[in-house]
C-alpha positions as CSV (number, residue, x, y, z in Angstrom):
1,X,-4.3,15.5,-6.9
2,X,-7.1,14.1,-8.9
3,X,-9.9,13.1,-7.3
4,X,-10.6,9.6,-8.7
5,X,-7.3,9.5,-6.5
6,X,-8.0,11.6,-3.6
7,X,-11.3,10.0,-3.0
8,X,-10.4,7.1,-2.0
9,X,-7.4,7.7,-0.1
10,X,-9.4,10.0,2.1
11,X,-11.8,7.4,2.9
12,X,-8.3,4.8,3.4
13,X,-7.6,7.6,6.0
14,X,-11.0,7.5,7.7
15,X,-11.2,4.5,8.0
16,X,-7.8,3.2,8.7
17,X,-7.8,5.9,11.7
18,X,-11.5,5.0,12.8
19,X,-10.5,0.9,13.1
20,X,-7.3,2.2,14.9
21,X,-8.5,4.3,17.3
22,X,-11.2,2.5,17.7
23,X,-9.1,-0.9,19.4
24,X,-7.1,1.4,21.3
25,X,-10.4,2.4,22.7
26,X,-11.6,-1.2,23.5
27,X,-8.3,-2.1,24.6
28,X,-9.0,0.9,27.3
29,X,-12.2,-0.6,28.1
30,X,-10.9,-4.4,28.3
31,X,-8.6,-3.1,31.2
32,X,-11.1,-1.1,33.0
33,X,-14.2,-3.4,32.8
34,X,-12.5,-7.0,33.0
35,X,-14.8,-9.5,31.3
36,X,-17.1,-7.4,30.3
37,X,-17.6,-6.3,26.3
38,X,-15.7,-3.6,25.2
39,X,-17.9,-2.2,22.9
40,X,-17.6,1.5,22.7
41,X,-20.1,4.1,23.7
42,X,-21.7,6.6,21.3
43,X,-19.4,9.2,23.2
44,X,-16.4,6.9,22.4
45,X,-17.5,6.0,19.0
46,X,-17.6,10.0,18.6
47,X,-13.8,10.2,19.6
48,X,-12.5,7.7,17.3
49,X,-14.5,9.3,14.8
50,X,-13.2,12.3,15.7
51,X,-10.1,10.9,15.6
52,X,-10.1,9.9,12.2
53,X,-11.4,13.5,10.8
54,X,-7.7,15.0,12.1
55,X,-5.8,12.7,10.4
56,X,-8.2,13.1,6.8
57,X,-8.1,17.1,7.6
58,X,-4.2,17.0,7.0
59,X,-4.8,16.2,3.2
60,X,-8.6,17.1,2.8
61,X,-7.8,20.9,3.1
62,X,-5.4,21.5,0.2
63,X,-6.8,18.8,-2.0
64,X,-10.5,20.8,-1.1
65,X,-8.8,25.0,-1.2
66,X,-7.3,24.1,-4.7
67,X,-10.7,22.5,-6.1
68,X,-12.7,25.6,-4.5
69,X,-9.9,27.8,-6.4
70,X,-10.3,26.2,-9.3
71,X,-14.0,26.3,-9.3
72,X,-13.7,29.8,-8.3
73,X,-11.7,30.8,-11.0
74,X,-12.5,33.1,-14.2
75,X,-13.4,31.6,-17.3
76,X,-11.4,32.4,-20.9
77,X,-8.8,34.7,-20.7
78,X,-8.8,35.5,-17.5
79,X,-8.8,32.0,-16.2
80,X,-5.9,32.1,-13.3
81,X,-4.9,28.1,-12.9
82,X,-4.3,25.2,-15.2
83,X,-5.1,22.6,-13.5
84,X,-4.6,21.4,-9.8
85,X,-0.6,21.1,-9.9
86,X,-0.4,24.9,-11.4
87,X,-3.0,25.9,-8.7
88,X,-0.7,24.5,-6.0
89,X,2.4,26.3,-7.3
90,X,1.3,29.2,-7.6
91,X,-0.3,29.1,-4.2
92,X,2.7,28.0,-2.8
93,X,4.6,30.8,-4.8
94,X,2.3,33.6,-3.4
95,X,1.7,32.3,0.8
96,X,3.8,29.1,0.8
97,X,3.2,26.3,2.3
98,X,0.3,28.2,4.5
99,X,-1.3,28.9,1.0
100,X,-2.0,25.6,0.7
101,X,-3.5,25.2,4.2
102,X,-5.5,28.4,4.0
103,X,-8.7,28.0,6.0
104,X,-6.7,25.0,7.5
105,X,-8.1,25.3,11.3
106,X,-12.1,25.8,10.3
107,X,-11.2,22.1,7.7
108,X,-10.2,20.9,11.6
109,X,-13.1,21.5,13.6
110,X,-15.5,20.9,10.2
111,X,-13.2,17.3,10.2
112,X,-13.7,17.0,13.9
113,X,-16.8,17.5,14.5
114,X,-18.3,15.9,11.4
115,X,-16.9,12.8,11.3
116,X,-17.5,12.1,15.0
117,X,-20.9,12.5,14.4
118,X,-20.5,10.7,11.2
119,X,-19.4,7.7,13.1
120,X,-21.2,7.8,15.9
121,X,-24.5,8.1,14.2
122,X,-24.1,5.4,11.7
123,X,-22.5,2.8,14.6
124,X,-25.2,4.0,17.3
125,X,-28.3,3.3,14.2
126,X,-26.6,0.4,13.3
127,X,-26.5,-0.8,16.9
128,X,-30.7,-0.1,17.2
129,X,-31.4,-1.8,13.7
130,X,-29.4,-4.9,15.9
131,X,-31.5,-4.7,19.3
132,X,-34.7,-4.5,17.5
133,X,-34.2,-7.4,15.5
134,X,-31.3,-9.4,18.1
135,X,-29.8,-9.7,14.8
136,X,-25.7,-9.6,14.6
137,X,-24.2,-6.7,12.6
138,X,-23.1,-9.0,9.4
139,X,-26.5,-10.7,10.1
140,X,-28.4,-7.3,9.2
141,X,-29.3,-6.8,5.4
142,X,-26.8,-4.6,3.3
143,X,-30.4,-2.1,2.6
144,X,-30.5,-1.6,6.1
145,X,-26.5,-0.9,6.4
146,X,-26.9,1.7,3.6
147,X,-29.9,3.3,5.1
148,X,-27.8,3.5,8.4
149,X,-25.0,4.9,6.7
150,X,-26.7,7.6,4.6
151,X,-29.1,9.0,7.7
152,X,-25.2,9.5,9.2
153,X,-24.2,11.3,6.1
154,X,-27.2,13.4,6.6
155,X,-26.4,14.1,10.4
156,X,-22.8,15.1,9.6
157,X,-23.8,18.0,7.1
158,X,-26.5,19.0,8.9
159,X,-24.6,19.4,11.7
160,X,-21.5,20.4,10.1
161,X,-22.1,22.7,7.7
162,X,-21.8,26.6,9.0
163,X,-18.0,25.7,9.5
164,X,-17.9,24.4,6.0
165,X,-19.7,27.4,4.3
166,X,-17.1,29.3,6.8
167,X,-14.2,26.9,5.6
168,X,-15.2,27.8,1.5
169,X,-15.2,31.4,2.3
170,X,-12.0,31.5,3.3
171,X,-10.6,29.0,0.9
172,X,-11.9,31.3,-1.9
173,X,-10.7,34.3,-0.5
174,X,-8.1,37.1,-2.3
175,X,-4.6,37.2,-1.3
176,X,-2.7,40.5,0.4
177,X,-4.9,43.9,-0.1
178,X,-8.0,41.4,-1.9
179,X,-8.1,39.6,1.4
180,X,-11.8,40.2,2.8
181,X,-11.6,37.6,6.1
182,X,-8.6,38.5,8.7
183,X,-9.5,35.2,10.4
184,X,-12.1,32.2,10.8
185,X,-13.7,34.1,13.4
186,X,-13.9,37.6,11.2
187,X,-15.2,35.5,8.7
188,X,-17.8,33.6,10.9
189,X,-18.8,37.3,11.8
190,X,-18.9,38.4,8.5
191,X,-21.5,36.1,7.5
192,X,-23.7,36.5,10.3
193,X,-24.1,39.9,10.0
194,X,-24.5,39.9,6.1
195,X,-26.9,36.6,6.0
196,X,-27.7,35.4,9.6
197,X,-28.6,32.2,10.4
198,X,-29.5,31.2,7.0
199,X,-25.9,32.3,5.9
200,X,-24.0,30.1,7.8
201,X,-26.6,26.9,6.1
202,X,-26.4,28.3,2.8
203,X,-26.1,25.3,0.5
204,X,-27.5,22.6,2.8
205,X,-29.8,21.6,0.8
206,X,-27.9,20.1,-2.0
207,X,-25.1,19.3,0.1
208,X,-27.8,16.8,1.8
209,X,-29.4,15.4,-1.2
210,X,-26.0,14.3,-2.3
211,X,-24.6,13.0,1.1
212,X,-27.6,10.5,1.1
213,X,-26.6,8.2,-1.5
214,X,-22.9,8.8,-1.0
215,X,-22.4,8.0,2.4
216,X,-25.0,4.8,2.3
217,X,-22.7,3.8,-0.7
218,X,-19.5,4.3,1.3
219,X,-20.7,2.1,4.5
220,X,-22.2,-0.7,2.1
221,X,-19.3,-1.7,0.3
């Protein structure tokens, strides 16, 4: 898929599960707490988050495994795909469809995990910027909503980012005897005895200079 296309739809996925979740969630809390607000909690904002990062995990891992093969790939002659589509065949041709979900169950928890913490940081700093200045949310200035927003962004790959180093291993790994990881845990292992600690956050540093601006841009508009 290409990803002017894949983009957005991912974020039409986040959001559209967040905002549905979500008022299930304050529905929940309108019957248990009778007149009271049913704003959620951090914890709850976390679960619809949450939420929202399985149903974007069910197209985010083979639209991300075919862009890491891709990427991956050999230059020239040796040069294995032609583009996305051919990628996608032949994956499918050598593993099937579980060729295309490779590394599927670490994309899960990265999902999980990430966008709960995604959500919840950007509605629980949004919620502070509003109690300081007993201002309402479309009251507070769209700097201050992008600022919100990319701290978030920052929060969810820092806090995120072993299982996606482990998630791009995999994803990047051979097929039958060129297979190096068994599993997501062999591969977790794998790169803890070969790097340590600073394996699993190898890469963190770009990946956080570019989640900045992206996430504040994704929450502003």
């Amino acid at each position: 898929m290409n990803a002017s296309i894949a983009k957005p739809l991912q974020v039409s996925i986040q959001f559209g599960a967040f905002h549905g979740i979500r008022q299930i969630i304050e529905s929940y809390n309108r019957d248990k707490r009778p007149g009271h607000d049913p704003i959620l909690s951090i914890s709850q904002y976390y679960l619809a988050g949450a939420g929202a990062g399985v149903a974007t995990s069910i197209i985010s891992g083979p639209i991300e495994h075919i862009r890491i093969r891709l990427q991956t790939q050999p230059h020239g002659a040796a040069r294995i795909y032609n583009g996305p589509l051919d990628c996608a065949l032949k994956l499918i041709r050598t593993a099937g469809i579980a060729g295309i979900y490779r590394g599927q169950a670490v994309t899960l928890l990265r999902e999980i995990h990430g966008y709960g913490v995604w959500f919840a940081a950007y509605e629980g700093l949004v919620g502070i910027a509003m109690d300081r200045q007993q201002k309402k949310r479309e009251e507070l200035p769209s700097w201050q909503i992008a600022l919100c927003g990319g701290l978030a962004g920052e929060a969810l790959w820092l806090l995120s980012h072993p299982l996606d180093v482990i998630k791009s291993k995999m994803q990047s790994d051979g097929f039958g005897a060129e297979k190096k990881y068994r599993n997501m845990r062999d591969a977790f292992r794998h790169t803890w005895v070969t790097g340590g600690l600073r394996g699993l956050f190898y890469g963190l540093g770009p990946a956080l200079l570019r989640a900045m601006p992206v996430s504040a841009g994704t929450f502003a508009t």
